[in-house]
C-alpha positions in Angstrom: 16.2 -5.5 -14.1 15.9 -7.0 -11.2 17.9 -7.6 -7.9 20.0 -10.3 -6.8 17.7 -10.1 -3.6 14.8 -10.5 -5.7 16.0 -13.3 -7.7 17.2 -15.4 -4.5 13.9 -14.9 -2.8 12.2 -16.1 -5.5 14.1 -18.9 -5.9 13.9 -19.8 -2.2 10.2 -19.5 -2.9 10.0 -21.7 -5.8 12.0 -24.3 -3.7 9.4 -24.6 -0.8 6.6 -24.9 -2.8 3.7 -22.8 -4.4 1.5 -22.9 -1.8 4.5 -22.0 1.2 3.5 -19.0 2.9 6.8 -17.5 1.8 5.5 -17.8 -1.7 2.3 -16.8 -1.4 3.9 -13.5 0.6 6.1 -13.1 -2.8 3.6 -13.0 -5.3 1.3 -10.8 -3.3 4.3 -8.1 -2.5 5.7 -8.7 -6.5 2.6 -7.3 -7.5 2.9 -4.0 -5.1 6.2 -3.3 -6.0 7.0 -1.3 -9.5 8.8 -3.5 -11.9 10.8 -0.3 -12.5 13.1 1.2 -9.6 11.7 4.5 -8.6 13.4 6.9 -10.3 10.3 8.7 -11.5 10.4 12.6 -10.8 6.2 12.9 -12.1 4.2 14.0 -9.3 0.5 14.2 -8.9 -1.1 15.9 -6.3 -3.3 14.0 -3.3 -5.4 15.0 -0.4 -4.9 12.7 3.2 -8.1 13.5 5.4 -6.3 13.2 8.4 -8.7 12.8 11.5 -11.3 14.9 9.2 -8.8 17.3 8.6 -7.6 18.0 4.7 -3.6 17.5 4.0 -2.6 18.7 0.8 0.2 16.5 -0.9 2.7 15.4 -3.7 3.2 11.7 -4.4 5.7 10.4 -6.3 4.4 8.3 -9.7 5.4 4.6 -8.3 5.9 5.1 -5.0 3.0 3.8 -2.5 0.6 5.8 -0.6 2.2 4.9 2.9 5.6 6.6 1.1 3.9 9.4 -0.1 2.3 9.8 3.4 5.4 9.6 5.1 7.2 12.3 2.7 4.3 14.7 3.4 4.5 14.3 7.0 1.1 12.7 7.5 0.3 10.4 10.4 0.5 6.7 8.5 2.0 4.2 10.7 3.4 1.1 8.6 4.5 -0.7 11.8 5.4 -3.6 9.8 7.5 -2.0 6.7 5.5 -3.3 4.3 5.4 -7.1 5.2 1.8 -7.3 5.4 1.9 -8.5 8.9 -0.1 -5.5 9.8 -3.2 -3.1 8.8 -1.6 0.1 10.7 -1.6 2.0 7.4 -5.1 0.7 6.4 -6.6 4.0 4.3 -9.9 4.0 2.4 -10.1 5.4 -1.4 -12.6 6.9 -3.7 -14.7 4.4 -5.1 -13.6 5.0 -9.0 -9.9 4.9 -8.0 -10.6 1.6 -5.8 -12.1 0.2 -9.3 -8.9 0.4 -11.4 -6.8 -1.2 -8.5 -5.8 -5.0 -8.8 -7.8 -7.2 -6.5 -6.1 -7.1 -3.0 -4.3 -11.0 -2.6 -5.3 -12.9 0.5 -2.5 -12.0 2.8 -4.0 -8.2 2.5 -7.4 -9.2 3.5 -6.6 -10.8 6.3 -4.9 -7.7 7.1 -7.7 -5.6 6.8 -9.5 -8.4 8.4 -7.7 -6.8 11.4 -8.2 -3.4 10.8 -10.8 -1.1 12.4 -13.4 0.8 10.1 -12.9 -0.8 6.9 -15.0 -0.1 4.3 -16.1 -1.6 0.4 -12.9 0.6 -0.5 -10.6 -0.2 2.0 -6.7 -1.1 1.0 -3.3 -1.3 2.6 -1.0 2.1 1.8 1.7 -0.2 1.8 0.5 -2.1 -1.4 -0.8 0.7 -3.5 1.4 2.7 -6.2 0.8 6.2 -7.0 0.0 5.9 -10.4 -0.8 9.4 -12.5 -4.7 8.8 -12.5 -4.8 9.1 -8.7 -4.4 13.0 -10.0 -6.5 15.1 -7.2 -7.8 12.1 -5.4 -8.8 12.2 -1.4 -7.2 9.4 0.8 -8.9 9.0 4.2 -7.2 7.6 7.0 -9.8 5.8 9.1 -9.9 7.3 13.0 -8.5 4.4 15.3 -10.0 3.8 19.1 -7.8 5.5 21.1 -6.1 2.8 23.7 -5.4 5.5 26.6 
């Protein structure tokens, strides 16, 4: 079902046009989100390389890898809360995971765009979804320049 927030911003979005950056923003963050609210209680288990070092976890089926990160107490930033108006929880997955993902939409490459040592298999954790065949799978947060 969905919210009477979803519907208005959609509606708002159909009103300023398909190419508005509000509705371009929409259908990239409709297809991140679960068309289910997250209710699920199925877990799989993930590994964050954390600055080289391993960080066992449990994700959540539906919830996205900057969630997950955050519920395991790994260091993830998502400055922007999910807007993609940033690439601070830029990660980089296995190549056979990155395979079954949807293509990224434009508004998440030109985050990454931004973001230091992407790779081929470079996503936002803000726009991927646990899902249950991400099972055992190692998700490496990319080192950052230190700015001190």
């Amino acid at each position: 079902k969905t919210s009477g927030m979803a519907f208005r911003l959609r509606a708002l979005a159909r009103a300023s046009g398909p190419r508005s950056l509000l509705a371009r923003r929409l259908r990239c963050s409709m297809k991140a989100t679960p068309r289910f609210l997250s209710g699920s209680t199925e877990t799989v288990k993930v590994t964050f390389l954390e600055d080289g070092v391993p960080v066992e976890a449990t994700a959540t089926v539906g919830q996205s890898i900057l969630e997950a990160a955050h519920d395991n107490e790994v260091e993830l930033e998502g400055a922007c809360d999910a807007q993609l108006a940033c690439s601070t929880c830029h990660v980089i997955l296995p190549q056979e995971i990155y395979d079954t993902l949807e293509e990224p939409c434009d508004e998440e490459l030109d985050m990454l765009d931004l973001a230091m040592n992407v790779s081929d298999t470079s996503r936002l954790g803000c726009q991927i979804k646990i899902s249950k065949d991400m099972e055992g799978m190692t998700i490496d947060i990319p080192q950052s320049l230190d700015a001190r």
